[in-house]
C-alpha positions in Angstrom: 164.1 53.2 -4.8 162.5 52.6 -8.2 163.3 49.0 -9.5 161.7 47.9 -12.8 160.3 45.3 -13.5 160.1 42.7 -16.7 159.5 39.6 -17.7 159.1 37.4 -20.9 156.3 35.7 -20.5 153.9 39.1 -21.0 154.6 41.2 -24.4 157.9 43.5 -24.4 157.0 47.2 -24.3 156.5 48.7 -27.7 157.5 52.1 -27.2 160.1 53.5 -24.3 158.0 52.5 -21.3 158.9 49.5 -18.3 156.3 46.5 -18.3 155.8 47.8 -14.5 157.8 49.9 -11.6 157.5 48.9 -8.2 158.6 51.9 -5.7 157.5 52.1 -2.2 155.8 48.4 -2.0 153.6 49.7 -4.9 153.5 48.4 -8.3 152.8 50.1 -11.5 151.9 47.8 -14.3 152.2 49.8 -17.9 148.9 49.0 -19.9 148.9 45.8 -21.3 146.9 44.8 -24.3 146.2 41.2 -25.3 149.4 40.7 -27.3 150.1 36.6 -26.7 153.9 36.8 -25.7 154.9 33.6 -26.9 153.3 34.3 -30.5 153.2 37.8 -30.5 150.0 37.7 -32.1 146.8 39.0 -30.9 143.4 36.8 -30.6 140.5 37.7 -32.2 137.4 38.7 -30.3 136.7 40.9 -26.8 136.6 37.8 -24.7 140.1 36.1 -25.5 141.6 39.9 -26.0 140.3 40.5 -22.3 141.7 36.8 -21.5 145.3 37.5 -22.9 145.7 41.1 -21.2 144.7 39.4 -17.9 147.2 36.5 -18.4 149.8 39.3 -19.2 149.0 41.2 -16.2 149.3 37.9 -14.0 152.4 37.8 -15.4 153.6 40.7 -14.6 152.5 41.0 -11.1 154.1 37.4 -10.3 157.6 38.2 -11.7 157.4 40.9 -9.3 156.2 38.7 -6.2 152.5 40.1 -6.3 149.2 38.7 -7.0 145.7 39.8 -7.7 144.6 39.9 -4.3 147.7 43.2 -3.9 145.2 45.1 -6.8 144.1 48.2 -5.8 143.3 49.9 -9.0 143.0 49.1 -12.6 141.9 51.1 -16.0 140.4 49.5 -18.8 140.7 51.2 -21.9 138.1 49.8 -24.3 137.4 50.6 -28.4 133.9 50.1 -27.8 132.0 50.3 -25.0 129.5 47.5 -26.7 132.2 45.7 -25.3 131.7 46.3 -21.7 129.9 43.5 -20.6 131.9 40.6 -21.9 134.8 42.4 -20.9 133.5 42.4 -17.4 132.5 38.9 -17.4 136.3 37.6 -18.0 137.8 40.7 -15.6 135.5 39.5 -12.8 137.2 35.9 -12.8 140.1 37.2 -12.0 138.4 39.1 -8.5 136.0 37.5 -7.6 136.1 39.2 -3.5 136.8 42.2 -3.1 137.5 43.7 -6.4 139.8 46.8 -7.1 138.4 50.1 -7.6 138.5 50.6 -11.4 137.6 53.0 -14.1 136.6 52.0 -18.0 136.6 54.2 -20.7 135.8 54.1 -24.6 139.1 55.5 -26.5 139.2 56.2 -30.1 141.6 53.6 -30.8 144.4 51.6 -29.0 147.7 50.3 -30.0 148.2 47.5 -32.5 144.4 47.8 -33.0 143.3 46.0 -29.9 140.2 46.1 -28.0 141.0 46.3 -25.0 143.9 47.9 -22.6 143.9 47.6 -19.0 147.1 49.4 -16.4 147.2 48.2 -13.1 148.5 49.3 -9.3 149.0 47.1 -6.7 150.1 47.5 -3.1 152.6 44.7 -1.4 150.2 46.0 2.0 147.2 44.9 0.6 145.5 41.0 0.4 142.4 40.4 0.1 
């Protein structure tokens, strides 16, 4: 069964998309960008933007009764890929054993003219 998932302390979904579905003990966490849900603003800068989408993403995957150690998989969506390395540097804090797999890529452009965009999945099966 398909149960969605929401919560207010990451950003409402700006288009008709869930924050995250969970089906089968897996979790599907919609790609979050660094919008701060209590301001609704976004900070400036890679490292706070990259902060901020991991906050949201935390979030998320406690209102749903997972943590980062359930991450199996994320994709970070970057506007630059001069942005990599800081990027990693605050994405790293958050695994710091045994990391997801994970893909980045450089898009032309992401919504409300962030710089960064990560999705998640996570398994309930999984700890690390």
């Amino acid at each position: 069964m398909k149960k969605i998932i929401s919560t207010e302390k990451a950003p409402k979904a700006i288009g008709p998309y869930s924050q995250a579905v969970e089906v089968n003990g897996m979790l599907f966490i919609s790609g979050q960008v660094p919008v701060n849900p209590e301001t609704g603003k976004i900070p400036e800068g890679i490292t706070a933007q990259t902060e901020q989408v991991m906050k949201n993403i935390e979030a998320i995957l406690k209102e749903a009764g997972y943590s980062f150690d359930n991450v199996i998989k994320s994709t970070c969506l970057l506007s630059d890929m001069a942005n990599f390395k800081a990027m990693n540097e605050v994405y790293g804090k958050y695994y710091p054993n045994n990391p997801p797999a994970r893909a980045a890529f450089a898009v032309k452009g992401l919504p409300l003219d962030a710089m960064i965009e990560i999705e998640t999945i996570a398994a309930k099966s999984v700890k690390s």
